[in-house]
C-alpha positions, -999 to +999 in steps of 0.1 A: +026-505+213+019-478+239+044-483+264+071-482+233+059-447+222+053-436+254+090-445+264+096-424+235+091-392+254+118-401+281+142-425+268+176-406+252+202-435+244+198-444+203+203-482+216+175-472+237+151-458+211+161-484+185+144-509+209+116-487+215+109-483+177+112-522+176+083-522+198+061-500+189+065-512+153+057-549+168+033-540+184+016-519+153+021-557+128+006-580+158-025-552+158-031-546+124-028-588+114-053-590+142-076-567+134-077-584+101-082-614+110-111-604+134-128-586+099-127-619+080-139-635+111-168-614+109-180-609+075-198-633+052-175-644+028-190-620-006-179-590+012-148-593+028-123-587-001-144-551-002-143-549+038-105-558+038-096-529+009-116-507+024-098-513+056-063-510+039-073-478+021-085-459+053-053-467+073-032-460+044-053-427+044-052-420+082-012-431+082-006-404+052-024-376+073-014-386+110+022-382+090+015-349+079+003-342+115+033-357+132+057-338+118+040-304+128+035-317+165+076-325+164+082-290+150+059-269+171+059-293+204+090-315+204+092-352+206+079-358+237+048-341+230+044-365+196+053-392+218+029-387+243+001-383+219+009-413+201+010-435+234-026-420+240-038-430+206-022-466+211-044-470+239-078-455+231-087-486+209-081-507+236-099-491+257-127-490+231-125-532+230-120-536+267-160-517+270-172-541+244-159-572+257-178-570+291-210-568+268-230-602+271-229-617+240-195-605+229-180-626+197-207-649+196-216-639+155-232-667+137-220-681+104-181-671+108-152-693+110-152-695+149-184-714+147-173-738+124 
């Protein structure tokens, strides 16, 4: 996802960009079912409908005003500037996982469905 809207700030060919978009968007689906998954994973099973809609209404949320945000950046900045910001913020949560996966005792959560 990062290295598609990073190549966003270089790339010019709309064949080019088309696959780029394909990409990032890719990337975004294989994320966001992931990150799902990883919340039922971790949730007794009373909460997670709450956990799950909560999730869905905060990135709906954050989508809404990152789009309201975007399109000033492109206006006032160009779209290599909106590119490049949006390749950073691709890679700040994994950066963000990476630190807590070299934690002892990383994924080990009792009572999900890993340890079943």
């Amino acid at each position: 996802m990062a290295i598609s809207a990073l190549s966003l700030a270089w790339i010019e060919s709309v064949v080019a960009i088309g696959f780029a978009l394909f990409g990032l968007g890719l990337g975004w689906i294989v994320a966001y079912v992931a990150g799902s998954a990883e919340l039922v994973d971790r949730t007794p099973p009373t909460e997670r409908g709450k956990l799950l809609g909560f999730g869905d209404l905060g990135a709906s949320f954050l989508a809404a005003c990152l789009t309201l945000l975007g399109g000033f950046l492109l206006n006032e900045f160009g779209p290599a500037a909106l590119a490049l910001l949006t390749g950073i913020a691709a890679l700040l949560p994994m950066l963000w996982i990476s630190r807590d996966a070299i934690r002892p005792g990383f994924g080990e959560v009792a009572g999900t469905l890993r340890s079943r």
